[in-house]
LODRENVO-838641 format. One record per atom (N, C-alpha, C): x negated, y negated, z; residue number from 1; residue in one letter; atom name. Coordinates in nm, 2 decimals. Each point is the difference from the previous one (the first is absolute). Example, Ala and Ser with C-alpha at 12.3 -4.5 7.8 and 13.67 -1.06 7.14 Angstrom:
2
TORTOR       X       Y       Z  num  residu  atome
TORTOR   -1.32    0.57    0.78    1       A      N
TORTOR    0.09   -0.12    0.00    1       A     CA
TORTOR   -0.09   -0.12    0.00    1       A      C
TORTOR    0.04   -0.11   -0.07    2       S      N
TORTOR   -0.09   -0.11    0.00    2       S     CA
TORTOR    0.08   -0.11    0.08    2       S      C
***
This chain:
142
TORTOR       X       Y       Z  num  residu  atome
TORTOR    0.66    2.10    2.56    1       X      N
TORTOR   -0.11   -0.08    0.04    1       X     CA
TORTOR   -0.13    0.06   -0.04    1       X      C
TORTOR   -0.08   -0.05    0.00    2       X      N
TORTOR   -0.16    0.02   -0.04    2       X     CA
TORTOR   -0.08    0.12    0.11    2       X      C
TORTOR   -0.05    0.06   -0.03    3       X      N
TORTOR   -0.14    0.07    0.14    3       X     CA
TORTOR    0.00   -0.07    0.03    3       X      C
TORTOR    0.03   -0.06    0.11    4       X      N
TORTOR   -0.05   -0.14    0.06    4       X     CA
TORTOR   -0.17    0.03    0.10    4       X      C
TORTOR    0.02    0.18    0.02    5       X      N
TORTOR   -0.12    0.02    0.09    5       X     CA
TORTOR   -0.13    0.04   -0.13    5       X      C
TORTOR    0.05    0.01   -0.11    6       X      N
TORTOR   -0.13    0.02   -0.09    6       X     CA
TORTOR   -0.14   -0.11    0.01    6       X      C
TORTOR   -0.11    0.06   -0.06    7       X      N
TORTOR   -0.11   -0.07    0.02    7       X     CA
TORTOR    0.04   -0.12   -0.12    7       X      C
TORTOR   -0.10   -0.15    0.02    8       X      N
TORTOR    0.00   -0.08   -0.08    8       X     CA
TORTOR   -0.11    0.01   -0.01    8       X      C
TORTOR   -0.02    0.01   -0.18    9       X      N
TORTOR   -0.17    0.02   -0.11    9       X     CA
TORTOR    0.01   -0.15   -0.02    9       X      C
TORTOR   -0.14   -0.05    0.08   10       X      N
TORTOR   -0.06   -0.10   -0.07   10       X     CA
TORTOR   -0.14   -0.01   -0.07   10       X      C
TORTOR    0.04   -0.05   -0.14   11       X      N
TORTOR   -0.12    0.03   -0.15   11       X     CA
TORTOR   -0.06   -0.12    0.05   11       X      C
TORTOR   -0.13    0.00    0.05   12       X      N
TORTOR   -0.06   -0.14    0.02   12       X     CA
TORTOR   -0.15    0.00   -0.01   12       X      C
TORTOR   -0.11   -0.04   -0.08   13       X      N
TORTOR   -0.09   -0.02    0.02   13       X     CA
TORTOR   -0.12   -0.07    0.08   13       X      C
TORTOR    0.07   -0.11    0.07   14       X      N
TORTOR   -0.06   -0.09    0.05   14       X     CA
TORTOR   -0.01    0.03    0.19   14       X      C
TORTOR   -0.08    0.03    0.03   15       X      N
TORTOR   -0.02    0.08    0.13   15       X     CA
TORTOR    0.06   -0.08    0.12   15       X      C
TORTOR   -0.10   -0.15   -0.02   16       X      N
TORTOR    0.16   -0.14    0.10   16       X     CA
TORTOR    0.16    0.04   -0.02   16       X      C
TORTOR    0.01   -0.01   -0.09   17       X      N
TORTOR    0.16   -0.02   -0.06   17       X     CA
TORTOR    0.03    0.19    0.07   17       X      C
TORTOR   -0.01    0.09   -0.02   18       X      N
TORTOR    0.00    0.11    0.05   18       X     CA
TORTOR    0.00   -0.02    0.19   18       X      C
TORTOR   -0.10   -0.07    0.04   19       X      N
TORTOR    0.02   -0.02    0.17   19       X     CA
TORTOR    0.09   -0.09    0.01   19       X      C
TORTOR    0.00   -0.09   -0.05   20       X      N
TORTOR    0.12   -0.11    0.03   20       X     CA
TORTOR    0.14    0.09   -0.05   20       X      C
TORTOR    0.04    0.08   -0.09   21       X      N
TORTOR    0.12    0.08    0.00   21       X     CA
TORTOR    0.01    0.10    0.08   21       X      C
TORTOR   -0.12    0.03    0.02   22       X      N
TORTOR    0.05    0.14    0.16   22       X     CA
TORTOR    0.05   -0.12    0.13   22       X      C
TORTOR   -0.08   -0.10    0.04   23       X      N
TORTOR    0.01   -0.07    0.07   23       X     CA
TORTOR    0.16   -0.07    0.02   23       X      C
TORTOR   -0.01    0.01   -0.09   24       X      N
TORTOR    0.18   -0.04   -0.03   24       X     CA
TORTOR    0.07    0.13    0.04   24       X      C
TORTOR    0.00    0.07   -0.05   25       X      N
TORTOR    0.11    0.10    0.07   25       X     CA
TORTOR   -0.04    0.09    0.07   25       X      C
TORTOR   -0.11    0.00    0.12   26       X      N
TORTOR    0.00    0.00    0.11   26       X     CA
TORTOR    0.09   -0.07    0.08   26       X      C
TORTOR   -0.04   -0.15   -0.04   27       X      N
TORTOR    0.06   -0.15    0.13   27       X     CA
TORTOR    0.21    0.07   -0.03   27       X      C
TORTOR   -0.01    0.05   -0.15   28       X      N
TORTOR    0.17    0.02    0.02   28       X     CA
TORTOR    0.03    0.12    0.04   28       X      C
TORTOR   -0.07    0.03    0.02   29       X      N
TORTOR    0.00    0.18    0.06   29       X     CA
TORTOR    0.09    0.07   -0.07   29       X      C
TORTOR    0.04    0.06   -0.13   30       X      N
TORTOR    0.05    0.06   -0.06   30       X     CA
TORTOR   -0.04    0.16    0.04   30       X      C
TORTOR    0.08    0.09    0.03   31       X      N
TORTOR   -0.03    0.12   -0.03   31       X     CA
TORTOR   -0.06    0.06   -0.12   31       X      C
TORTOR   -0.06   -0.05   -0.14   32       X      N
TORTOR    0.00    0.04   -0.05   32       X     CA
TORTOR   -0.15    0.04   -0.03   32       X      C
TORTOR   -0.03    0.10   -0.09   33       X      N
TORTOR   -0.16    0.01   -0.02   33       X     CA
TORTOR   -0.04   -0.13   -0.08   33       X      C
TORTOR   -0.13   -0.03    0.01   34       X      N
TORTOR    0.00   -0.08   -0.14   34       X     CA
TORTOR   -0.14    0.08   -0.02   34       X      C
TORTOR   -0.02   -0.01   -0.16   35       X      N
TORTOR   -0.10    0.07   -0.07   35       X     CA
TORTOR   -0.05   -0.07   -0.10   35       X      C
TORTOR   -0.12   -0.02    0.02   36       X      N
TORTOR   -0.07   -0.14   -0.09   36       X     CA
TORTOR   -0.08    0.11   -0.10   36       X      C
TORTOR    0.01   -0.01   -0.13   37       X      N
TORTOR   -0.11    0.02   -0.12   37       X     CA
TORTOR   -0.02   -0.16   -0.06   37       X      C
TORTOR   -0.19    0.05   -0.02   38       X      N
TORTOR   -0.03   -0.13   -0.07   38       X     CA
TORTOR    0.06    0.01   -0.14   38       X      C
TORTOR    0.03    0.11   -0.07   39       X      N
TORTOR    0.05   -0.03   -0.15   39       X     CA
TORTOR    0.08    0.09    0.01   39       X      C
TORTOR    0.05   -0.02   -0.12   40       X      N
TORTOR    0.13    0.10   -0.07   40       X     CA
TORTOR    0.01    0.14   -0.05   40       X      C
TORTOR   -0.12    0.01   -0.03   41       X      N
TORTOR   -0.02    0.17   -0.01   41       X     CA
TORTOR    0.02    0.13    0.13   41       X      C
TORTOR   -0.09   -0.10    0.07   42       X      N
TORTOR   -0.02    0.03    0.16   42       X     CA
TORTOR    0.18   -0.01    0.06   42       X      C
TORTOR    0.08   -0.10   -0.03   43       X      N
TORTOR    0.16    0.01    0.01   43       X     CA
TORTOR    0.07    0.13   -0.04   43       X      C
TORTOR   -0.01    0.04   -0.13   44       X      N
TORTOR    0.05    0.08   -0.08   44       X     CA
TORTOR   -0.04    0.15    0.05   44       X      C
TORTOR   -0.12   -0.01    0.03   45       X      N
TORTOR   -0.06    0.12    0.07   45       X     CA
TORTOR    0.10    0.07    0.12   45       X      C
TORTOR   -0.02   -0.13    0.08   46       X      N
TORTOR    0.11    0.06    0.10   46       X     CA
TORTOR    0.13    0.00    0.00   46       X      C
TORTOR    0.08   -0.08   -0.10   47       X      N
TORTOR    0.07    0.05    0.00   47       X     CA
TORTOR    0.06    0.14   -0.10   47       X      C
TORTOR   -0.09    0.03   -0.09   48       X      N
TORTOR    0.05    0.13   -0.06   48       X     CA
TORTOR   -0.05    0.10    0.10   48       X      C
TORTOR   -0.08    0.00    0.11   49       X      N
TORTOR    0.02    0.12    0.11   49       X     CA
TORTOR    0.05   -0.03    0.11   49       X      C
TORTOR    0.10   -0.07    0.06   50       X      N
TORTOR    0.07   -0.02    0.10   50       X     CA
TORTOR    0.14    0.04   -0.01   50       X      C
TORTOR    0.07    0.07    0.09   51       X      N
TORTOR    0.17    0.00    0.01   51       X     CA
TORTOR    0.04   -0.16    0.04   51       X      C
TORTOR   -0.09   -0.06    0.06   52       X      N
TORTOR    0.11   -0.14    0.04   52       X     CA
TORTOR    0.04   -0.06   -0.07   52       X      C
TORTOR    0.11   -0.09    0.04   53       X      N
TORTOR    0.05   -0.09   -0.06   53       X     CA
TORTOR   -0.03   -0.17    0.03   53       X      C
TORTOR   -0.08    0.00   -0.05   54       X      N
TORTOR   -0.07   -0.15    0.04   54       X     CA
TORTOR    0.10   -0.15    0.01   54       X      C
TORTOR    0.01   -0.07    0.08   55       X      N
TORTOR    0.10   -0.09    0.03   55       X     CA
TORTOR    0.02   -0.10   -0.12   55       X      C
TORTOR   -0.12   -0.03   -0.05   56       X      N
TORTOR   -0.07   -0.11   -0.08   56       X     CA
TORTOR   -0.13    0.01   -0.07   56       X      C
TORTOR   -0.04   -0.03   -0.09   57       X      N
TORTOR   -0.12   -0.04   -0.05   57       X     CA
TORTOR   -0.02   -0.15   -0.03   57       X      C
TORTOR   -0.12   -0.02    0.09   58       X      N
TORTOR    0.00   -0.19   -0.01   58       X     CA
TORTOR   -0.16    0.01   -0.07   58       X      C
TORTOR    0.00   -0.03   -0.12   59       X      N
TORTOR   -0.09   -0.06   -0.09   59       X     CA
TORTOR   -0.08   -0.13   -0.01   59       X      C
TORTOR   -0.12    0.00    0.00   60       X      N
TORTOR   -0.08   -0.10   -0.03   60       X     CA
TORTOR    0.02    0.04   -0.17   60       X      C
TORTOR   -0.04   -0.13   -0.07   61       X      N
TORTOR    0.01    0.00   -0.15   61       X     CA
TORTOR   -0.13    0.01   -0.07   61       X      C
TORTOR   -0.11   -0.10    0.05   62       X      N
TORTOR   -0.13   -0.01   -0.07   62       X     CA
TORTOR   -0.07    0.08    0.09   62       X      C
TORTOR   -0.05    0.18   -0.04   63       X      N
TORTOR   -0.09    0.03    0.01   63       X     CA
TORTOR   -0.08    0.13   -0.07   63       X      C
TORTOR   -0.09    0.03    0.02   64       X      N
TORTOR   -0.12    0.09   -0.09   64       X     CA
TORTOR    0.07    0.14   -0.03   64       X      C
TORTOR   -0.04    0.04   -0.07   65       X      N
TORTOR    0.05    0.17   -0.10   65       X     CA
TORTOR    0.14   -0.06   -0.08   65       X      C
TORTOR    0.09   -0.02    0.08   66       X      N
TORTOR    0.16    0.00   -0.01   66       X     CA
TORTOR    0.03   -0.12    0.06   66       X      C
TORTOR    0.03   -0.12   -0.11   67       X      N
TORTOR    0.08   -0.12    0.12   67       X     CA
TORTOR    0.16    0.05    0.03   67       X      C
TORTOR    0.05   -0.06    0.07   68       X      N
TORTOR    0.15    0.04    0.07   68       X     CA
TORTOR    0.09    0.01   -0.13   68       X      C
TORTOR    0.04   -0.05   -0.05   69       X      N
TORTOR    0.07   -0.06   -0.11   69       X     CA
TORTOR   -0.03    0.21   -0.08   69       X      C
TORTOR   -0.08   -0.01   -0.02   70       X      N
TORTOR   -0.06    0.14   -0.11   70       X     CA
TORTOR    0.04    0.13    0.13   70       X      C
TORTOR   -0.02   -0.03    0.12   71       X      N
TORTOR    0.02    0.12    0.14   71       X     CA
TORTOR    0.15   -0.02   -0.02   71       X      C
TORTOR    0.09   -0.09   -0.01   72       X      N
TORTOR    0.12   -0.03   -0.01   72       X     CA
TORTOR    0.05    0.13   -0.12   72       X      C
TORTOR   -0.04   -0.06   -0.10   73       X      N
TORTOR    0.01    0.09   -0.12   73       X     CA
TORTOR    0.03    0.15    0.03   73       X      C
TORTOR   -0.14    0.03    0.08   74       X      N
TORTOR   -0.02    0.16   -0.01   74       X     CA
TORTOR    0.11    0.04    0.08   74       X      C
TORTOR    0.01   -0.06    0.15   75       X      N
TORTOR    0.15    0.08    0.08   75       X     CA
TORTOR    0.14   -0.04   -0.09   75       X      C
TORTOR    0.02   -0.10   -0.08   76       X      N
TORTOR    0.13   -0.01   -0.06   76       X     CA
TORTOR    0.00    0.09   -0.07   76       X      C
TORTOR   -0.12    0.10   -0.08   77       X      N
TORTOR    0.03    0.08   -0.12   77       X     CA
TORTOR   -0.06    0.11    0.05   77       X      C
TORTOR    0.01    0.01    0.13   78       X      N
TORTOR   -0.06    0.12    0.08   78       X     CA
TORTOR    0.17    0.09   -0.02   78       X      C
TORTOR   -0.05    0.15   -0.02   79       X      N
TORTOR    0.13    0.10   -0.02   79       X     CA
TORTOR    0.03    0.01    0.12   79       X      C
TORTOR   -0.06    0.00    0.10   80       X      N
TORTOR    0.09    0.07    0.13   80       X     CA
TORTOR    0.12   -0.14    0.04   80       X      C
TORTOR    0.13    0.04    0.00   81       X      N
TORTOR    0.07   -0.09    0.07   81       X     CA
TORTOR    0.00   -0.08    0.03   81       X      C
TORTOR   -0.03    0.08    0.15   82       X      N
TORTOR    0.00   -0.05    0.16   82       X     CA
TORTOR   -0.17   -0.10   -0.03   82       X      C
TORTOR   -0.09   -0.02   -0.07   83       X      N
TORTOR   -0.12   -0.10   -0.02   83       X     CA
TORTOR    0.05   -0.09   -0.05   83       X      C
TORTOR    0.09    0.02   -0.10   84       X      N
TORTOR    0.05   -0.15   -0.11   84       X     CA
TORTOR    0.09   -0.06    0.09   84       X      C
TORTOR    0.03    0.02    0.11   85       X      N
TORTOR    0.13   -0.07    0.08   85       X     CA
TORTOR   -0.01   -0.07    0.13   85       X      C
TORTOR   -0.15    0.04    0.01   86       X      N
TORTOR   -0.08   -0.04    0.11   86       X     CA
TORTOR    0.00   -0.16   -0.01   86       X      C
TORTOR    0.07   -0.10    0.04   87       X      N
TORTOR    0.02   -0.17    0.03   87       X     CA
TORTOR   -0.19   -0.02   -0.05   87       X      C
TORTOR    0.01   -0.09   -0.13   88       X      N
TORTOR   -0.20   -0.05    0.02   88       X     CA
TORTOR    0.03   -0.15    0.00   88       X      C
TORTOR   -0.07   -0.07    0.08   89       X      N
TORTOR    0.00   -0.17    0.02   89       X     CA
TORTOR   -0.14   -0.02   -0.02   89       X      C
TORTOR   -0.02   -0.12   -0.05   90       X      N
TORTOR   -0.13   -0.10   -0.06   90       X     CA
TORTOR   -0.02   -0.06    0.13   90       X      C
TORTOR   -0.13    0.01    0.09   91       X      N
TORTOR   -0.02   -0.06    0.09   91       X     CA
TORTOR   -0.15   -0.06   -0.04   91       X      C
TORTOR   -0.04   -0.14   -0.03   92       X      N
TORTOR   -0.11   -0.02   -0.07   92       X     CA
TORTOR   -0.03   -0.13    0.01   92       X      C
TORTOR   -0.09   -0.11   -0.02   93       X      N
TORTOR   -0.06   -0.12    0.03   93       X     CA
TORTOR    0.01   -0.07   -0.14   93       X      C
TORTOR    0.04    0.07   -0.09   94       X      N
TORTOR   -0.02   -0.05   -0.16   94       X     CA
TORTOR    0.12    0.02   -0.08   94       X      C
TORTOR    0.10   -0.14    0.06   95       X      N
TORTOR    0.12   -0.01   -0.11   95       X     CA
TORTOR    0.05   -0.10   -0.09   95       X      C
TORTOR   -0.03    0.03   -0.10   96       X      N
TORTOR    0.07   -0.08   -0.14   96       X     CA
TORTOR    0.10    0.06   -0.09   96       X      C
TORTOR    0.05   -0.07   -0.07   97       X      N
TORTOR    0.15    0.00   -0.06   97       X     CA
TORTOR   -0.01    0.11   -0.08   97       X      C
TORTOR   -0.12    0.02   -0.12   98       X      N
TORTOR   -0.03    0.13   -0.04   98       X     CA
TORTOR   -0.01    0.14    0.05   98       X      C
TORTOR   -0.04   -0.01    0.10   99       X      N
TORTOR   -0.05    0.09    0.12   99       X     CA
TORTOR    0.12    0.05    0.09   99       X      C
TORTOR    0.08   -0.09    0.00  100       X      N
TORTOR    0.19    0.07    0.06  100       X     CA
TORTOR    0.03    0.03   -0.09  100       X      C
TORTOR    0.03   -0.05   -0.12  101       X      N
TORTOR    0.06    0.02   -0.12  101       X     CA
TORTOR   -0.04    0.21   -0.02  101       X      C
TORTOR   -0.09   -0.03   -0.02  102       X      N
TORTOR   -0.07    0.15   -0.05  102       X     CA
TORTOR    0.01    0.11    0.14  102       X      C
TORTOR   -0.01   -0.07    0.15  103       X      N
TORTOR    0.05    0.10    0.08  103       X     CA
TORTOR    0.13    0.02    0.04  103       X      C
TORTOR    0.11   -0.06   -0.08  104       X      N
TORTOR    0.13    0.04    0.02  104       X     CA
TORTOR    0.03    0.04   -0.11  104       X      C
TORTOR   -0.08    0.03   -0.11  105       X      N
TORTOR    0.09    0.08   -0.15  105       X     CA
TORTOR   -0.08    0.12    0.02  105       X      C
TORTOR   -0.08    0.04    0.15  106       X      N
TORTOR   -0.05    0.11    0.05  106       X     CA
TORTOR    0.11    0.06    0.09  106       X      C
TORTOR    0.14   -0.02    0.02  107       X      N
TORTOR    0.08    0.04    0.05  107       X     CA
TORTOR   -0.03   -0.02    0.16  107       X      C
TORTOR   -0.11   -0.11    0.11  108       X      N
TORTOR   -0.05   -0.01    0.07  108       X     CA
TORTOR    0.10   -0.04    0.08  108       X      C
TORTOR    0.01    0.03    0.10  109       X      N
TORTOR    0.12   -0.01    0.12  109       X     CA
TORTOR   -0.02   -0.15    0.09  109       X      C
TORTOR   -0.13   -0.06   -0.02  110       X      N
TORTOR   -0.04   -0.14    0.06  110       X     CA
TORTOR   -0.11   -0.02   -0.05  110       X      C
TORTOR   -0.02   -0.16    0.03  111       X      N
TORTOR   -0.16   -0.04   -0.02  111       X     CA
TORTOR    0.00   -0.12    0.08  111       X      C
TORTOR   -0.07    0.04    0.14  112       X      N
TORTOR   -0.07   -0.10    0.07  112       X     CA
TORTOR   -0.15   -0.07    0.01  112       X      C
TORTOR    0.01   -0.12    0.01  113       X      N
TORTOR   -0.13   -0.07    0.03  113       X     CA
TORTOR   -0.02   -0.03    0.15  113       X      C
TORTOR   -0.12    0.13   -0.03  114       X      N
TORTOR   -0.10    0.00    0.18  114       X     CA
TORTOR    0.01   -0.18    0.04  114       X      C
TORTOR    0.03    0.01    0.15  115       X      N
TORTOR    0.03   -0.16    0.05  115       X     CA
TORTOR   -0.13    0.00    0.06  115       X      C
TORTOR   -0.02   -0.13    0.03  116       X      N
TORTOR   -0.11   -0.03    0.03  116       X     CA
TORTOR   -0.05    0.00    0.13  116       X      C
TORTOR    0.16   -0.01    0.08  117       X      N
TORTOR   -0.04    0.00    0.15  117       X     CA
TORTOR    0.05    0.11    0.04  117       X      C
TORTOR   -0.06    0.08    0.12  118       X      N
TORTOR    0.01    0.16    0.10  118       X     CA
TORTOR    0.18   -0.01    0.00  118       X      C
TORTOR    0.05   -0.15    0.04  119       X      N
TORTOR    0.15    0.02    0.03  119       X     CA
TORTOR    0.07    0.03   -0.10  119       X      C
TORTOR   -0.03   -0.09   -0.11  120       X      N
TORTOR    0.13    0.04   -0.14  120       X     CA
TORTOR   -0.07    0.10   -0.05  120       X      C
TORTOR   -0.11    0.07    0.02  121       X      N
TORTOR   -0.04    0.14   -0.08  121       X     CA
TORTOR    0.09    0.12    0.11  121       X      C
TORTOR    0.02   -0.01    0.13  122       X      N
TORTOR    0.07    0.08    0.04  122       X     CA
TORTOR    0.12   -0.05   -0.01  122       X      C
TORTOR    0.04   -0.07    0.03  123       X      N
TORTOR    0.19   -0.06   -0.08  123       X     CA
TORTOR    0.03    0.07   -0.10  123       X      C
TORTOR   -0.11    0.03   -0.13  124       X      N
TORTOR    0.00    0.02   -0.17  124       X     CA
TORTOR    0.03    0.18    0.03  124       X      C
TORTOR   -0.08    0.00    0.11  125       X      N
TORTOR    0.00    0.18    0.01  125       X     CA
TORTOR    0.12    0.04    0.02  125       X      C
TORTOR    0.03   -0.06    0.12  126       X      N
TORTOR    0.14    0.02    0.08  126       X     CA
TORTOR    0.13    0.00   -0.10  126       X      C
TORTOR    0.00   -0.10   -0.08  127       X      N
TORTOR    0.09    0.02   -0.09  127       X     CA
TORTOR    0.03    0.11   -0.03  127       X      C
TORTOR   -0.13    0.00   -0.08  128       X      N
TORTOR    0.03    0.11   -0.13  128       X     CA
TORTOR    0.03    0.14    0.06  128       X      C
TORTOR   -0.13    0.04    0.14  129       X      N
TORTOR    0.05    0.15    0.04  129       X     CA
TORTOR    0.15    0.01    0.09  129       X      C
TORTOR    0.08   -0.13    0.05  130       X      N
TORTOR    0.09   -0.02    0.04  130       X     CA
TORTOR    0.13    0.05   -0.13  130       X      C
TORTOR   -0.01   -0.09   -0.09  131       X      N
TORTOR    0.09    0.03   -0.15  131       X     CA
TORTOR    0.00    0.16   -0.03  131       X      C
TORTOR   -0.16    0.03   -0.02  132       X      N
TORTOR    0.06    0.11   -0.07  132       X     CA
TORTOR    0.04    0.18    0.14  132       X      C
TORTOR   -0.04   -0.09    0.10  133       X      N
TORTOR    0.08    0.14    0.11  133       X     CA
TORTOR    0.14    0.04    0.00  133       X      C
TORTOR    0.06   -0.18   -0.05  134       X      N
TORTOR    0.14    0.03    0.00  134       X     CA
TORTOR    0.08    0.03   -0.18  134       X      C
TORTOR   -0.10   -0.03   -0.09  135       X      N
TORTOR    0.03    0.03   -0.11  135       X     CA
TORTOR    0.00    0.15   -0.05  135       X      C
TORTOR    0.12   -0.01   -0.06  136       X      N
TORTOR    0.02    0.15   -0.08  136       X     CA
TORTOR   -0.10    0.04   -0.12  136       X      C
TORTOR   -0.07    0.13   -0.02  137       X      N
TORTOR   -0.08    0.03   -0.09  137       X     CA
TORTOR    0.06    0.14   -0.08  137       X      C
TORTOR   -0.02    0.00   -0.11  138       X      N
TORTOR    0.03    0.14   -0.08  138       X     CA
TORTOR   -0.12    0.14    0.09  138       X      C
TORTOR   -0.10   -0.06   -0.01  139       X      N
TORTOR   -0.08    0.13    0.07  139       X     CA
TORTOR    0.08    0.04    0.13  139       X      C
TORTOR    0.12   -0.02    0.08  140       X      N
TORTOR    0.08    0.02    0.11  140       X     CA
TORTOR    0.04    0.13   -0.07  140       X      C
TORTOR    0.04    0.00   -0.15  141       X      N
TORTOR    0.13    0.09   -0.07  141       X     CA
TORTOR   -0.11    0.08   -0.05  141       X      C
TORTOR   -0.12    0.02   -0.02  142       X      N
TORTOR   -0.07    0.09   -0.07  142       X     CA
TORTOR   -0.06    0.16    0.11  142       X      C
***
């Protein structure tokens, strides 16, 4: 099974979309940390000085320095292991056929589109941190 007690990194620019996703996993009350960077550099940072094992990285796609898609990039061809194995999902407002196409030949573990109402944006959450607590990860064996 996965760290299921690891922190979840969310890459998000957009300050709303950041309170409305803490707000979300608050109302589900997950034990877990969550840890918002506005960009991807700022991601990377912490994770090349932390021992944890992060549950998830949930990505926004369109934003400034590094959009997701290129932040994607960097942890897939990142050397350390236990970073390349870290679960990353597309959580974002902006999907077209091109736009999945190119975030699944990123080896991307999901790609959801932000719902528009508080209930199916917590439903959307619930899923996903529900899936992967029970899902098996290689970073378990590293």
């Amino acid at each position: 099974m996965m760290n299921i007690d690891g922190p979840i990194i969310v890459i998000e620019d957009d300050l709303e979309d950041q309170f409305l996703i803490g707000e979300t996993f608050k109302n589900l009350a997950y034990g877990n940390q969550i840890l918002f960077f506005e960009d991807g550099i700022k991601a990377m940072e912490y994770l090349d000085t932390t021992n944890s094992k992060p549950l998830l990285i949930l990505s926004d796609i369109n934003m400034p320095k590094m959009n997701g898609l290129e932040i994607r990039d960097v942890v897939h061809n990142h050397e350390q292991e236990s970073i390349k194995c870290i679960p990353y999902l597309f959580f974002t407002t902006g999907a077209n056929q091109q736009l999945v196409i190119d975030a699944y030949s990123t080896s991307v573990q999901g790609f959801f589109k932000k719902p528009a109402s508080f209930d199916d944006f917590e439903r959307t959450i619930r899923t996903i941190v529900d899936y992967l607590k029970e899902c098996i990860s290689p970073a378990e064996f590293l």
